[in-house]
N, C-alpha and C positions, 0 to 999 in steps of 0.2 A: 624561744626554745620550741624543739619538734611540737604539735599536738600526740605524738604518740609517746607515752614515757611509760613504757611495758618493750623489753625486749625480749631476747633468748639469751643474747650473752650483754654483758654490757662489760667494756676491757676500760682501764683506767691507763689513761698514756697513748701519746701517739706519737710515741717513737719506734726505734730500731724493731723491738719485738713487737709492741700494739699495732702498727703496724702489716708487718707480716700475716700477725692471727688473724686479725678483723678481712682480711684480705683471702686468707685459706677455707677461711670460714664461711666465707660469702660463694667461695668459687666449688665446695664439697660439701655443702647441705641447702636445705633451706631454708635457712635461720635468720632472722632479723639478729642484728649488729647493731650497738651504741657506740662508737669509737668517741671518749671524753681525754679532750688535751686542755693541760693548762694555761697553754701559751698559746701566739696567735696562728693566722695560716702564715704560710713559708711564702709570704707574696717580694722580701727584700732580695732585690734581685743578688747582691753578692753569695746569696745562699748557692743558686744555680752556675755562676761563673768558678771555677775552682780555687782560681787564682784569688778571690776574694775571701777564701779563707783567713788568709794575713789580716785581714781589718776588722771579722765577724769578731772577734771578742771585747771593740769598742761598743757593738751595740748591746746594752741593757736589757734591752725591750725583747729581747730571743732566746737570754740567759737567763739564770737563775741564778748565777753569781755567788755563790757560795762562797763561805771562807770557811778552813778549819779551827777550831780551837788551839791555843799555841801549841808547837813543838817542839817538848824538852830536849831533843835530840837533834832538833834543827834550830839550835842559837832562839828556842821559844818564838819564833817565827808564826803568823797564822799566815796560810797559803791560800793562795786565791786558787779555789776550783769552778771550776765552769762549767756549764752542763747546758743540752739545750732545752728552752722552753717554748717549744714553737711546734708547728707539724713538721714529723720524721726527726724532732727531739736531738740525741748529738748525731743523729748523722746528717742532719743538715746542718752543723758544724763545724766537726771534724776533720783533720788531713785527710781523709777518705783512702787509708791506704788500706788497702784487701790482704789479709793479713789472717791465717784460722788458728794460730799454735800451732805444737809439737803432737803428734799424735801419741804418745805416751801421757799428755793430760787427760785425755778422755779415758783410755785406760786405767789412768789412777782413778779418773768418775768411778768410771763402771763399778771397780774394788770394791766399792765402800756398798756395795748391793750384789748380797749372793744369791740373783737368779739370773735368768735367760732372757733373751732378747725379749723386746713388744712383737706379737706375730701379724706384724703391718700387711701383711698380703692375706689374712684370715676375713673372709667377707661375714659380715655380720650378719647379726640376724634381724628383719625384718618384721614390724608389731603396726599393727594394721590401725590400730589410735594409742593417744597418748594414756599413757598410765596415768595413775594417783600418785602423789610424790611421794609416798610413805613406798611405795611397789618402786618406783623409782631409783630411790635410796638403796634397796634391797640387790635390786640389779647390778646399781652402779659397782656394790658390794659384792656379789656374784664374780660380776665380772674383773674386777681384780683380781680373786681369788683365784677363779680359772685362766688368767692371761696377767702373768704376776709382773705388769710393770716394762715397761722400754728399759735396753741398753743404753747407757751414752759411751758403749767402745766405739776408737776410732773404726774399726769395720760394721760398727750401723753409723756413725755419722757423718763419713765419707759421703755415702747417694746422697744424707739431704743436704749434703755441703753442694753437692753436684747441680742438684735438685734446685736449689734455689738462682744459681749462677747463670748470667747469661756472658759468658766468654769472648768476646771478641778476637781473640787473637788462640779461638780455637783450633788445632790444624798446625800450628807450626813450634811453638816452641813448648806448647800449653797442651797437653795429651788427654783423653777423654777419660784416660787412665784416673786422672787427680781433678778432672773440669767436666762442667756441665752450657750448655750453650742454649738451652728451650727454657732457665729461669728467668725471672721478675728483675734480680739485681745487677744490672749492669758492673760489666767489671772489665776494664782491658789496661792496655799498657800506655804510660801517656804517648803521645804525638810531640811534645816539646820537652827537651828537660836541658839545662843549662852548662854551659861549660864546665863550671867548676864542679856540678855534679860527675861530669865524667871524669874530672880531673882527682876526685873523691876515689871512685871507682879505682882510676889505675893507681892511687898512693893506696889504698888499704890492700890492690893484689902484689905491690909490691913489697908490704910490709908481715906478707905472708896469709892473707886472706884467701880462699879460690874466689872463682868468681859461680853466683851462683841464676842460675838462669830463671828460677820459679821458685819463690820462698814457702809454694805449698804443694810444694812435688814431695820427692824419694825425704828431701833433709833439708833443715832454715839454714844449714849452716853457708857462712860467705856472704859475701856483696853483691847487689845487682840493682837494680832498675823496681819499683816497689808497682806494681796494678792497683788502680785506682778504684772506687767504686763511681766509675763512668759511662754515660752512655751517648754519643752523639759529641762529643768536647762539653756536657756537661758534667755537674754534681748528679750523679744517681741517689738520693736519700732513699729509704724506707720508704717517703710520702710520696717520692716523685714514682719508685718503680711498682710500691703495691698497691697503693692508695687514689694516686691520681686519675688512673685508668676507669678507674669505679666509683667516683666520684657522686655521679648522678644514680646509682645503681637506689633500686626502688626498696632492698632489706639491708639499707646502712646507712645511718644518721652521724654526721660526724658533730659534735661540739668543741668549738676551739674557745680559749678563752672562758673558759670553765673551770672550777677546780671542784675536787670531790673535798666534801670536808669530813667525810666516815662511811665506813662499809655498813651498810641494814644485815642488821641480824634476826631471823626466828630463832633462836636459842641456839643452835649450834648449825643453824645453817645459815648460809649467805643469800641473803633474800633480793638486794639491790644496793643503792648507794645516795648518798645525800648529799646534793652540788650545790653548788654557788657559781652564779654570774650576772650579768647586768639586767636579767631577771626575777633577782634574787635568789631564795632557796626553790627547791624543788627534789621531790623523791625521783629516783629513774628503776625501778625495779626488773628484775632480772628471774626468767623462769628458770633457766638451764644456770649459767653460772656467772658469776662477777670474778673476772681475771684481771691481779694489777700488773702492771707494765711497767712503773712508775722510773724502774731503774734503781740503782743501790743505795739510792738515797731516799727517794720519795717511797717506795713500795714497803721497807719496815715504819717508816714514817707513819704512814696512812693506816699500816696494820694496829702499830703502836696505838695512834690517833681514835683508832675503831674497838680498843678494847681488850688486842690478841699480839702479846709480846711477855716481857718478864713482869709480872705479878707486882712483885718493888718498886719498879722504876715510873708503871704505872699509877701505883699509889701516892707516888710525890706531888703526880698535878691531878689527882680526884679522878682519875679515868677508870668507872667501873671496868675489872677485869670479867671478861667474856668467856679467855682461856690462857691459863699462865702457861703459855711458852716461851723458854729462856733465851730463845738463839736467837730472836728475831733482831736485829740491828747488831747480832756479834759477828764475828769472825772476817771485819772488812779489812779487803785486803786489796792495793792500789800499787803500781809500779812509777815507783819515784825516779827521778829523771833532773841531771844534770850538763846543761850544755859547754862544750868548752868552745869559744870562741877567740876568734883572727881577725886582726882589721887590716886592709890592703891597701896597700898607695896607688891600686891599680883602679879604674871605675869597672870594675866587675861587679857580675852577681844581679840582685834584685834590690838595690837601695835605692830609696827618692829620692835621690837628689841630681840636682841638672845635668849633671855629665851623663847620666843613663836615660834622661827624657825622653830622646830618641827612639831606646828602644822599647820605651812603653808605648809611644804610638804608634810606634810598629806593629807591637802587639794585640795594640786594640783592633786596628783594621786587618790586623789576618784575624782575630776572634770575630770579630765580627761581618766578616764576608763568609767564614767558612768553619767556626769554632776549633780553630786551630792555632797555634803559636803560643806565646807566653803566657794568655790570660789561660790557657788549658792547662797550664802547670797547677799542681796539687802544692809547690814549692818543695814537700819533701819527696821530693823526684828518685833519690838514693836513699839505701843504708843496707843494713844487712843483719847478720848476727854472729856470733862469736860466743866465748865460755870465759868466766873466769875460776880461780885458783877451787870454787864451789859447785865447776859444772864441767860441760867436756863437749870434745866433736859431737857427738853424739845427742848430746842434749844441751844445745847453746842455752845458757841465762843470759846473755847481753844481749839488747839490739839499740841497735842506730840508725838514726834520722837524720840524714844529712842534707842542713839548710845553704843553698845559695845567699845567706842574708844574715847580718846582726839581728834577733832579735832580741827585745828589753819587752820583761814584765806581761808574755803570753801574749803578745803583740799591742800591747795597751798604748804602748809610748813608741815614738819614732826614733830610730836611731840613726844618728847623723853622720857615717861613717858608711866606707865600703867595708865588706868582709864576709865571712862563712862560718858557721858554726858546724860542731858536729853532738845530736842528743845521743846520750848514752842513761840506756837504761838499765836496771835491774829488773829479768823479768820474776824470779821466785822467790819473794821478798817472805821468810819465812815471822816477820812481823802480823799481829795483827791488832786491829782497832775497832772502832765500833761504833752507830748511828744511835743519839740516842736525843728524845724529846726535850725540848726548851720551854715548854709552856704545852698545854691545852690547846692553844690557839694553833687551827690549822695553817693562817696565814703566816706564821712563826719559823721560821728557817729553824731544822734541828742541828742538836751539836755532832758536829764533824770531830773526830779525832781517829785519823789514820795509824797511828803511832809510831811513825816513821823510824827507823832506826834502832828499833828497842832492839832487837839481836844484832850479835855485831855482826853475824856474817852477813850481814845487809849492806852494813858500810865496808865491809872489807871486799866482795863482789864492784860494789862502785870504784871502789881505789883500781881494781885493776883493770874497770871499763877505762876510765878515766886515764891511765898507763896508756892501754888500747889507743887513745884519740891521739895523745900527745906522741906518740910510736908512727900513726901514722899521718899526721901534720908535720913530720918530720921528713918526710920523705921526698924525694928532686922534685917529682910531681907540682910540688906546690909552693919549690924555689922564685916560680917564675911569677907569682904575684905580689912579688916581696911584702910579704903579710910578718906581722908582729902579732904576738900573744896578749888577746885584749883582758880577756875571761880563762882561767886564773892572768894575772898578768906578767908569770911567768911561768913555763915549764920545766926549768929545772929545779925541782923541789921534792921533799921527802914523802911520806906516804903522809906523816902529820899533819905535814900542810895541803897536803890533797885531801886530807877528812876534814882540816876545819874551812877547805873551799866548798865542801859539799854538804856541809853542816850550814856554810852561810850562803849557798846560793839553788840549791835542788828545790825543783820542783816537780809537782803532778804529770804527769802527762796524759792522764784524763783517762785513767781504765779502772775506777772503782768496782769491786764487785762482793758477792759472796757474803752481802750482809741478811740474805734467807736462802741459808746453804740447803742445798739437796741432801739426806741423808736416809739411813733408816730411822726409825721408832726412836731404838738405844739409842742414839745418837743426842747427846745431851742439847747439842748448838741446833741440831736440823731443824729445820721449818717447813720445809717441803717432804714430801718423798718422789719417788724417780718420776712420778708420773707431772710432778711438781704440784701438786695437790699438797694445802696446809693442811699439816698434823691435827688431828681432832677435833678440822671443821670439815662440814659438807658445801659441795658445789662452791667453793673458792679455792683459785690459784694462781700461784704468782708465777710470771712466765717474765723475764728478763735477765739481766746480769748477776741481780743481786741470787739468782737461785745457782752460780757457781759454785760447788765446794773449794776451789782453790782458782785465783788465776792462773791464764791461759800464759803461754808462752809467746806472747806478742800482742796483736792491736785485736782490742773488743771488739769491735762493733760486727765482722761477721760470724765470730760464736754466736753474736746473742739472735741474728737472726737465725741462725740454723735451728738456737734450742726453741724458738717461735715456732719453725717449721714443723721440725720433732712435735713439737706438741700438739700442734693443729690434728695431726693423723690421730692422737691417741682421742681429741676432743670429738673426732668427726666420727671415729671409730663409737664410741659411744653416747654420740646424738643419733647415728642412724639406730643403735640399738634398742634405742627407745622409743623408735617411731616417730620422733619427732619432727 
């Protein structure tokens, strides 16, 4: 471990959002930086290849492998969740599709806080040495009062959506209007995408879909082509675009392969944090602030773990309470996700097996002379978005991931067949669930329980995704691979049997969030407020997924870096004000 274990800020997680901050943070003040990850660095190479997505969730060693607690709604099923444990966390896992939601989410954010924007262009004020943390405190106080907190409407997080994007395919279909091309996170359009992905394409425009050319312009609504988080025919993660560059930088310590096992508290302030690794224990103390990153699992966890959650819950495993706040691991809320698959007598698609050998080594030697061709696919190359009987043009609840490939069990197991599936999601699942501790023991996986299904318009939303696929897997389009219905194994069937197919085969598709909802005060569940600062402590905040009040209308992982970003300004904004 470093000899220096006294920072400014010390961030827990080095994923999607630790990340970002540790990174914004280094580059708008002059603060030492702790970036603490649990997992190792991102040195396997399939992390980088995109195309090695397909295989990332046989390795152990990068996950954290979760499972949930069974669910009564799903045939009592516990699902395997996966998440990553590595540097840049799931986004050096993930299909890497670039993906912000509807801008009507962030609108709903805003709601739930009646005041005005953060005045990010307001230059601070300049203190010639550091204060006493008692004057400190005072200030930090102050200044809330007088600059009551950031917007998360979509017209303040458009720029940092902008802000952080480096666009490749700026200029032509991709407008400066909705893109930004001077960010950190690589993002462009793949270079390879597969037949039958376009074969996808024209059966969903012929089944009455538009077709839509940028799922983060004017509307998600339609089909098209999904933008990758890429840079060069690689994986762009968090680690690669914000981390890596700064690496060697002289005020930022990274530790991989560490786990925090509690937040240090001075009585109601966040003082530092108390790790474990093959060093043992060790304090890492924190002058300015200790922010978790941990994601919607680990961040109430740790909060739980440190003393600051519900009061009860904490009592069960001896955990002196610190500060009974009730919301911390409520309100999770997750987009469950059923595929319906096709097997083909045709050797199409992306299956191992001999008749396509050829064109894997095809694809290795154009990746690897020029990171171009097959191994540059993301796999989910297509999908789109759509409404069902609970949503409309307007505000699609459905999206879809369209795989060139069977997959079985989140790619655990190989499937020995040609074929294509299509994911249909629910993205406003108005279910919710909750993280909550299994033991004391930090090395203890907590209990997962998404609650999948508790309202029905959750399962009735799916039924008519699910309608959707089989609607358009019927189309000429996809006469020509004489494919058979594998998953359900047949489609012509009643709504019944399309709910108890989805009761016995839906899974995660890996967007947990909203388990330390942003709110006000009143707000029974909040944990944060807008600035993401927790309720009734000083100098700790939790900056990742879990501070969503609701999910997004599509794929996480660039909300959570935008709210990283967002936050960096309001953090930088009041470390210069203190002179720091």
């Amino acid at each position: 471990m470093s000899q220096n274990i006294k920072f400014d800020y010390v961030i827990v997680g080095a994923g999607s959002a630790g990340c970002t901050l540790a990174r914004r943070l280094l580059d708008g003040s002059n603060a030492t930086v702790c970036l603490v990850e649990a997992g190792k660095k991102d040195h396997n190479p399939l992390i980088h290849i995109p195309f090695g997505v397909a295989l990332l969730s046989r390795f152990t060693a990068i996950n954290w492998n979760y499972n949930t607690q069974p669910q009564p709604h799903l045939n009592n099923r516990c699902l395997f969740w996966p998440r990553g444990k590595v540097m840049g966390g799931s986004s050096s896992v993930n299909a890497m599709c670039y993906i912000r939601g509807d801008r009507q989410d962030y609108d709903d954010w805003a709601e739930a806080f009646s005041m005005g924007s953060y005045p990010t262009e307001q230059a601070p004020t300049q203190l010639h040495k550091k204060p006493a943390p008692e004057i400190t405190d005072a200030i930090n106080e102050l200044s809330h009062q007088q600059n009551p907190a950031m917007s998360w409407s979509y017209a303040d997080v458009l720029p940092v959506f902008k802000h952080s994007e480096h666009n490749a395919q700026l200029g032509t279909t991709f407008t400066t209007e909705y893109h930004g091309s001077e960010g950190l996170l690589g993002v462009t359009t793949l270079n390879h995408t597969d037949p039958l992905s376009q074969s996808f394409l024209a059966a969903a425009q012929t089944a009455g879909l538009p077709h839509n050319p940028d799922f983060n312009g004017h509307s998600r609504y339609g089909v098209g082509e999904y933008q990758a988080t890429h840079r060069d025919g690689q994986r762009c993660s968090a680690a690669k675009g914000y981390i890596e560059p700064v690496l060697q930088h002289p005020r930022l310590t990274v530790l991989t392969e560490t786990t925090v096992l509690r937040v240090l508290f001075d009585e109601q302030t966040a003082s530092g944090v108390l790790v474990h690794n093959k060093h043992g224990e060790q304090e890492i103390r924190a002058d300015q602030e200790v922010i978790l990153s941990g994601g919607a699992i680990n961040s109430p966890q740790l909060l739980m773990l440190s003393g600051v959650g519900p009061k009860d819950e904490l009592a069960e495993h001896n955990i002196p309470c610190i500060l009974d706040l009730p919301g911390v691991g409520k309100n999770l809320q997750d987009h469950l996700d059923v595929i319906i698959q096709m097997k083909t007598k045709q050797a199409v698609g992306y299956a191992l097996l001999p008749r396509v050998l050829p064109k894997f080594v095809k694809g290795a030697w154009h990746y690897l002379t020029g990171k171009k061709g097959l191994f540059s696919s993301n796999v989910a190359e297509t999908g789109g978005f759509t409404f069902s009987r609970h949503g409309s043009a307007l505000r699609p609840d459905l999206q879809f991931h369209f795989i060139p490939a069977i997959l079985l069990e989140h790619g655990r197991k190989t499937a020995f067949d040609y074929g294509f599936g299509l994911h249909v999601c629910h993205l406003y699942p108005k279910s919710r669930g909750s993280i909550r501790l299994a033991s004391s023991d930090p090395f203890a996986a907590p209990l997962i329980d998404p609650n999948y299904l508790s309202e029905k318009d959750d399962l009735e939303a799916l039924i008519d995704g699910v309608r959707w696929a089989f609607k358009i897997f019927a189309q000429p389009e996809f006469a020509k691979y004489l494919a058979l219905p594998l998953e359900p194994s047949s489609q012509n069937i009643d709504d019944a049997a399309i709910a108890d197919f989805i009761r016995a085969k839906a899974e995660t598709v890996y967007h947990p969030v909203a388990t330390c909802k942003m709110g006000p005060k009143k707000d029974p569940l909040a944990v944060v407020d807008s600035d993401l600062c927790v309720h009734g402590m000083r100098r700790l905040r939790v900056v990742d997924a879990s501070v969503m009040p609701t999910v997004v209308g599509g794929n996480t992982n660039a909300p959570t870096i935008m709210i990283a970003e967002q936050v960096a300004r309001v953090i930088l904004t009041k470390h210069a004000a203190i002179g720091s």
